[in-house]
C-alpha positions as CSV (number, residue, x, y, z in Angstrom):
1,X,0.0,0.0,0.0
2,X,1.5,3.5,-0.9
3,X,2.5,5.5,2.3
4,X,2.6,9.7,2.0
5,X,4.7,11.8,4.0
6,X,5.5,15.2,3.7
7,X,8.7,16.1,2.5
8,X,10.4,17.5,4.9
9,X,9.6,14.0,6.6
10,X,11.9,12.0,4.0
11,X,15.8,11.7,4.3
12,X,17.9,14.4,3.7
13,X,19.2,11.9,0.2
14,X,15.7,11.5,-1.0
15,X,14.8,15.5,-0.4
16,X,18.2,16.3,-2.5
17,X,17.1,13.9,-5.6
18,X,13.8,15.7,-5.3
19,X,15.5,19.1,-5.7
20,X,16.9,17.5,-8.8
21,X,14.1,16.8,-10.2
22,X,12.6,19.6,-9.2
23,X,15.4,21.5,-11.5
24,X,14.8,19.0,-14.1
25,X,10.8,20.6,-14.1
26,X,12.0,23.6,-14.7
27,X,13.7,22.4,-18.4
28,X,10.1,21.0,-19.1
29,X,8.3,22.3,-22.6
30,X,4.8,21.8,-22.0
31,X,3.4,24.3,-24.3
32,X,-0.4,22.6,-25.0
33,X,-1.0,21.1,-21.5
34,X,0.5,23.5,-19.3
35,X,1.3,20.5,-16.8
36,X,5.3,20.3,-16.2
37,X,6.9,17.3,-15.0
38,X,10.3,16.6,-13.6
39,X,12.0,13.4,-13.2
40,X,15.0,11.6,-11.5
41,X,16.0,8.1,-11.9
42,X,18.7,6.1,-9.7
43,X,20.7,3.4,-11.2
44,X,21.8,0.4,-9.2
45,X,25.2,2.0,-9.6
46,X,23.9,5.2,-7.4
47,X,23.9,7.4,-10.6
48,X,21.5,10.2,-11.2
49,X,19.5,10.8,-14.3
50,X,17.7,13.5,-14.6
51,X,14.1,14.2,-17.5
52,X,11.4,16.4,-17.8
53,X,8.1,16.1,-20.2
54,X,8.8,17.5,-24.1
55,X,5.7,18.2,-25.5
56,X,4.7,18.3,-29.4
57,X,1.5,19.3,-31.0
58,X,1.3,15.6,-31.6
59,X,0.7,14.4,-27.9
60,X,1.4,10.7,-29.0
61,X,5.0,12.0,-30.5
62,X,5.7,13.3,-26.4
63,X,8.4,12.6,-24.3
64,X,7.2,11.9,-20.7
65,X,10.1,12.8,-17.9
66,X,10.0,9.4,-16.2
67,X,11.1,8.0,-20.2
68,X,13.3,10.9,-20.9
69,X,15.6,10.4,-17.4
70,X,15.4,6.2,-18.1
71,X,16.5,6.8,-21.9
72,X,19.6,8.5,-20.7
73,X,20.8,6.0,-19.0
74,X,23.5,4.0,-20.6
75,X,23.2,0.2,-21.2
76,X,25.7,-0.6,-18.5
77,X,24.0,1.1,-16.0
78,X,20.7,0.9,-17.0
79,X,18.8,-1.1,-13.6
80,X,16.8,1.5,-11.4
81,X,16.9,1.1,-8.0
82,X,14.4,4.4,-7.3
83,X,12.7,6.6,-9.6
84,X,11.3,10.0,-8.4
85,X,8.6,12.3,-10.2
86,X,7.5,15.7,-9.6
87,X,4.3,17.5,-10.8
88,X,1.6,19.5,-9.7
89,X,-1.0,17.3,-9.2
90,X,1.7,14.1,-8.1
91,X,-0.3,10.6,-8.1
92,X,1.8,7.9,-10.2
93,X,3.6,7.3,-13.8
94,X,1.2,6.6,-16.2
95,X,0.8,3.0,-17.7
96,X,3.3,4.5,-20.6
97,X,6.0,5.4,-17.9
98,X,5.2,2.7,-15.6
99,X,6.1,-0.3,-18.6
100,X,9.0,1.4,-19.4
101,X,10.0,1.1,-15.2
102,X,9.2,-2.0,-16.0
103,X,12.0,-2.8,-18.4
104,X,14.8,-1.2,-16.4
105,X,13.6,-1.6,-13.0
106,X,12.7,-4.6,-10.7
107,X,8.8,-5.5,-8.8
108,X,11.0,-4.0,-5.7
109,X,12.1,-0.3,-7.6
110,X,10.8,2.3,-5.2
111,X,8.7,5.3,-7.0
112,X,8.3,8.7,-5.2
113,X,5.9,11.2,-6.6
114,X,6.0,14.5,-5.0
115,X,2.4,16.6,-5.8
116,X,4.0,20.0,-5.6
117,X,0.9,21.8,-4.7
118,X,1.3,21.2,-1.0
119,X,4.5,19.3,-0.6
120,X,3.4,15.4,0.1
121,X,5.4,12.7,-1.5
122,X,3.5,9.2,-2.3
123,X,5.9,6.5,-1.8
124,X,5.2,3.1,-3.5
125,X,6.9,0.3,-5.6
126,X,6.6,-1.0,-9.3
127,X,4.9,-4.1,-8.1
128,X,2.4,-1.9,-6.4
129,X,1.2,-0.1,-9.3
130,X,2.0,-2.5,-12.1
131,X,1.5,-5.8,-10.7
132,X,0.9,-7.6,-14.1
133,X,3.2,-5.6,-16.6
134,X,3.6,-6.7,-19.6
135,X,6.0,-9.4,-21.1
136,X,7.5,-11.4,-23.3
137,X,8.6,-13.6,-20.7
138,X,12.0,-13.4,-21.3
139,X,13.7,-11.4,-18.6
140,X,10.0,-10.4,-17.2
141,X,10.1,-9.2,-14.3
């Protein structure tokens, strides 16, 4: 079950990767929905990757900020332990974000979405909110 805290409640780590993906919101080109997001994403190797959302006027040809921080991670260190997402309204990835955790991550990668309107941070895992992803069963999860 997904816990919330308020920020200033987390660990002095988590609260810095927030900042960074807080900065990362800022680089966020969201000119038709007006809804910036800003991602981090933490390799098994303790790496930070930072994305934010790139809109077009085609919203299928988008780049969500939870993709954009897991495509710039190179192939050798491409396992996330911890992914964090920051956005106005916070709740979770969406099912397009959350296959692609899917890929990189494990059932056990911790997601932290802080909702930037009042400062609360939901704290869950992959297998929470995609229990059944989807697979080729090769390398599934």
């Amino acid at each position: 079950m997904p816990d919330t805290k308020r920020l200033e409640e987390l660990s002095q780590e988590y609260q810095n990767l927030i900042q960074r993906a807080l900065e990362a919101q800022e680089e966020s080109y969201c000119p038709y929905s007006h809804y910036p997001v800003g991602a981090v994403a933490l390799s098994e190797g303790n790496n930070i990757y930072i994305g934010w959302n790139v809109e077009t006027v085609s919203f299928n040809q988008s780049v969500h900020a939870e993709q954009n921080a897991i495509m710039r991670m190179p192939k050798k260190d491409r396992k996330i332990k911890l992914l964090i997402f920051v956005s106005r309204n916070g709740g979770a990835p969406c099912g397009h974000c959350r296959q692609i955790i899917s890929e990189f991550g494990s059932p056990q990668t911790k997601i932290l979405g802080l909702t930037t309107k009042n400062n609360y941070v939901t704290i869950t895992t992959l297998k929470e909110i995609l229990p059944l992803p989807m697979s080729t069963g090769e390398g599934a999860l």
